[in-house]
C-alpha positions as CSV (number, residue, x, y, z in Angstrom):
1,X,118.5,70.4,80.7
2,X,114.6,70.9,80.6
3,X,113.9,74.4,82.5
4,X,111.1,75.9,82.9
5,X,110.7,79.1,80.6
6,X,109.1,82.3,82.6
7,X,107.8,84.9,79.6
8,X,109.1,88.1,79.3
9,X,106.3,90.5,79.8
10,X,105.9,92.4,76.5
11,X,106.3,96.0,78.2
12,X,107.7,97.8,81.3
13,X,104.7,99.0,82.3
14,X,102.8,95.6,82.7
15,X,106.3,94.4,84.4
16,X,106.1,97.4,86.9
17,X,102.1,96.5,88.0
18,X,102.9,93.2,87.7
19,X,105.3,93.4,91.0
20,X,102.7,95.6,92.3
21,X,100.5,93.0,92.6
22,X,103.0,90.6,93.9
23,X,103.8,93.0,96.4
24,X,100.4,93.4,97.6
25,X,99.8,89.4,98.0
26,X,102.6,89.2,99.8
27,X,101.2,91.9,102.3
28,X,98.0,90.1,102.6
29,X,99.9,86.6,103.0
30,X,102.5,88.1,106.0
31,X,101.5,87.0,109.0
32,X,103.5,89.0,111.1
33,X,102.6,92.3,109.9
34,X,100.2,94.0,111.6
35,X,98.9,96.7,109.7
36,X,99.0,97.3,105.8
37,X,101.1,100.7,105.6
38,X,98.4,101.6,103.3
39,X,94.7,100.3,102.4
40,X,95.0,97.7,98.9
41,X,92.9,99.0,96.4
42,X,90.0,97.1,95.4
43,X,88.9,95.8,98.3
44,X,86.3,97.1,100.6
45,X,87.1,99.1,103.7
46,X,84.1,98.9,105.2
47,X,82.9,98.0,109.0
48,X,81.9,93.9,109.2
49,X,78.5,92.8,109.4
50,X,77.1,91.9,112.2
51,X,76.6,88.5,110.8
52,X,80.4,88.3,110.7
53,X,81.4,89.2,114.0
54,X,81.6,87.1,116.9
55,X,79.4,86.4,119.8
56,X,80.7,88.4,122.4
């Protein structure tokens, strides 16, 4: 049969951040989880624009 070949990564460490990363999508993509246990890095943590926020 015809499967699909996934590529090794060439080290260990590229391996290890690589499941890092899928970890942290995963986070982001849960919709049942209501907090992150802690903040992903790279992306901002600061308070929404006003522009952003709803009508209240």
């Amino acid at each position: 049969m015809d499967w699909p070949r996934i590529p090794w990564p060439k080290s260990k460490a590229f391996l290890v951040s690589s499941a890092a990363l899928g970890h942290a999508v995963a986070a982001l993509l849960d919709v049942e989880q209501e907090v992150l246990a802690e903040p992903l890095q790279g992306l901002s943590m600061t308070s929404l624009r006003q522009a952003f926020r709803g009508s209240r």
